[in-house]
Residue, then its C-alpha position, 0 to 999 in steps of 0.5 A: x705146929x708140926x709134930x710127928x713119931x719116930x720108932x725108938x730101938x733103946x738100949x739101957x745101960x750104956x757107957x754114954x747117951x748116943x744115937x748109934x744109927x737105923x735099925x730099919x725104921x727105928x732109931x737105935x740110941x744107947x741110953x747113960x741110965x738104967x731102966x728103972x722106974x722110968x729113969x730110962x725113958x727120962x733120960x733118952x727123951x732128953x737125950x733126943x731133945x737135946x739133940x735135936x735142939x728141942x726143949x725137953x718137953x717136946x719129946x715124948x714117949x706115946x707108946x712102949x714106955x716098958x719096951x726097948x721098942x718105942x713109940x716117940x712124940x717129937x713136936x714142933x719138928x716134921x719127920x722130914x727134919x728130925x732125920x735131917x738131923x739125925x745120922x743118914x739113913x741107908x737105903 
């Protein structure tokens, strides 16, 4: 099964859920819930599985749960195919 990590730069508190673009090697993504009591993490997973055409269990944070920066777990897709359907990467 493949599987890999993706950086994560989240912003909470947006208007809307919306991926944004590379910051570097992390995503910037624009989360539609406040970052209390994980609502935020709950939201963007989904979000991103969403996304990626993945059931929501098949993203998770591994590491920054309390941090803009995050370290997610995306199973079931290499890295290779998550920036397939992801915005283009400069550079």
């Amino acid at each position: 099964m493949a599987g890999c990590r993706l950086e994560i730069k989240a912003v909470p508190n947006a208007p809307r859920s919306e991926v944004i673009g590379w910051l570097g090697p992390a995503l910037k993504v624009k989360v539609h819930a406040p970052p209390v009591e994980g609502k935020a993490n709950e939201v963007l997973c989904a979000f991103l599985a969403e996304t990626l055409c993945l059931p929501k269990r098949a993203v998770r944070i591994d590491h920054g749960a309390t941090s803009r920066k995050k370290l997610l777990i995306i199973d079931e897709l290499s890295l290779e195919e998550v920036y397939s359907k992801l915005p283009p990467r400069c550079g």
